[in-house]
N, C-alpha and C positions, 0 to 999 in steps of 0.2 A: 473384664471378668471372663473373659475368651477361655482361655485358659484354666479357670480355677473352677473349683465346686465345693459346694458349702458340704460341709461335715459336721455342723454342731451350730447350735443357736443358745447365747446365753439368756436365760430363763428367770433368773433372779439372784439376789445376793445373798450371800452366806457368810452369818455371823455378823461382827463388828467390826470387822479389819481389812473390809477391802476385795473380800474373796468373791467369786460368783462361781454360778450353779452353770453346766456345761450339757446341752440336753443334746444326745447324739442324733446327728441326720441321715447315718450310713448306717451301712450292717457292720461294717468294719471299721475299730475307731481306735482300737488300743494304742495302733502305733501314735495315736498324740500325745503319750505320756513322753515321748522322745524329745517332741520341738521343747526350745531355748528362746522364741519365739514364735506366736499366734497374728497371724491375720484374720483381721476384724473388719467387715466388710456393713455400710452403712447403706440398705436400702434406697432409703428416702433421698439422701445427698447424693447418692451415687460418690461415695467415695471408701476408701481401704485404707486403715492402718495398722501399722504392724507397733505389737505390745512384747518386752520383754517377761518373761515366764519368770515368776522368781519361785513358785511351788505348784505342783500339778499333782492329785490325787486322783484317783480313779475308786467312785462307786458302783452301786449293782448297774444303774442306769444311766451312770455322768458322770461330768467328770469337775471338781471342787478345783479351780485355778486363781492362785494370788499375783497377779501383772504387779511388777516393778513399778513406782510410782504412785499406787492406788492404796491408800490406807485405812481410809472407813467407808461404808458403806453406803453414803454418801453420794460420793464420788462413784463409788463400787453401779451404785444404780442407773448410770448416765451410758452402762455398758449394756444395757437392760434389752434385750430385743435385736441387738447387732448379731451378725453372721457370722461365724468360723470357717474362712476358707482356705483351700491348700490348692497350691499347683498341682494338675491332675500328674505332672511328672515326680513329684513328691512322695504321690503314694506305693504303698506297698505294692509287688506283682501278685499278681494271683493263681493259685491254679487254676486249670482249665475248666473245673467242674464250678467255680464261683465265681461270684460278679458284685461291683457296686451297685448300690440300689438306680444312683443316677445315669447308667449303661442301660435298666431298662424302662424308666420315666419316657413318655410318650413315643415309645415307638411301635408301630405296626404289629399286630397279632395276626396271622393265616391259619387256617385250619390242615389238615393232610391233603385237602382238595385246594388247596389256594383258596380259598373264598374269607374274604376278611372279616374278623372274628371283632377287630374293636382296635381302640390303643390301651396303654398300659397310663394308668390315672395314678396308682398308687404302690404301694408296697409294702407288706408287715410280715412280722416275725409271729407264726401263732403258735409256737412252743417246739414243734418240730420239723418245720420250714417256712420257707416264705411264701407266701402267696400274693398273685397279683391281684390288684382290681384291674379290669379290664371294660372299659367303657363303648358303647356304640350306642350313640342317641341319647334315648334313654334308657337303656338296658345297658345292667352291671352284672357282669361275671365275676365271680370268685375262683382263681383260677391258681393250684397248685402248685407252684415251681419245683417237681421232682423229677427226673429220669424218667420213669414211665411216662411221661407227658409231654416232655419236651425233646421237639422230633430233630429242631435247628436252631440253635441263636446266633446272632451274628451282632454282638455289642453295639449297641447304642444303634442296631439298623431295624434291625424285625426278627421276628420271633415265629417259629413254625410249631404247632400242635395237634396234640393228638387233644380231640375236646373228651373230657371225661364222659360215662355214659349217663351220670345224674344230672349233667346239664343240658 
């Protein structure tokens, strides 16, 4: 699993025939409507396998996928809680100013003084950007991800900040 990162978790079945619900784990997910086949990655076994795409929709927040082979719902349910993952060499580039969610999942936060601020625990979209949670201890930060506040990031290393003045 070196290599890969989960992008989506199926959530439950849809309809009668085999379909499931596709709950995205990134900010960025559209290009899965491209794959021909999905890697499906089993927690608990510790094992991965790969399912032929025979239809892939895209809703406001997931994405409705029929795999080859899978005809009721059934069977559809045995896929129920498994992991969607992709080689991190699969996904799209980015511009400079954007990032996967999983580039900033646990790494170091510093303030303009160097003085460490927390790690990064979580990440959501709250309508008009993302914000981290930012954890030290027990204290959580809510913490912007906009321009004005981020001084350096260096993917997947640590993160430099300007801490806002209402925290």
């Amino acid at each position: 699993m070196k290599d890969f990162v989960v992008v989506g978790i199926i959530t439950k079945t849809h309809g009668l025939f085999g379909q499931v619900k596709i709950v995205p784990t990134t900010n960025i997910w559209g290009f899965l409507l491209k794959f021909k086949k999905l890697k499906l990655y089993d927690e608990a076994r510790d094992e991965m396998y790969e399912l032929d795409v025979e239809k892939i929709t895209k809703g406001r927040k997931s994405l409705i996928v029929k795999f080859s082979g899978i005809s009721d719902s059934e069977n559809a349910s045995k896929l129920v809680g498994l992991e969607i993952v992709v080689n991190v060499s699969e996904l799209p580039k980015l511009k400079p100013n954007e990032f996967y969610y999983f580039e900033v999942l646990g790494i170091d936060v510093f303030d303009e003084a160097g003085n460490f601020v927390g790690k990064v625990e979580d990440v959501f979209w709250n309508g008009s950007n993302e914000v981290l949670v930012i954890r030290k201890d027990q204290e959580e930060m809510l913490f912007p991800m906009i321009r004005d506040y981020v001084i350096e990031f260096e993917r997947g290393k640590r993160l430099k900040i300007k801490v806002p003045e209402w925290i």
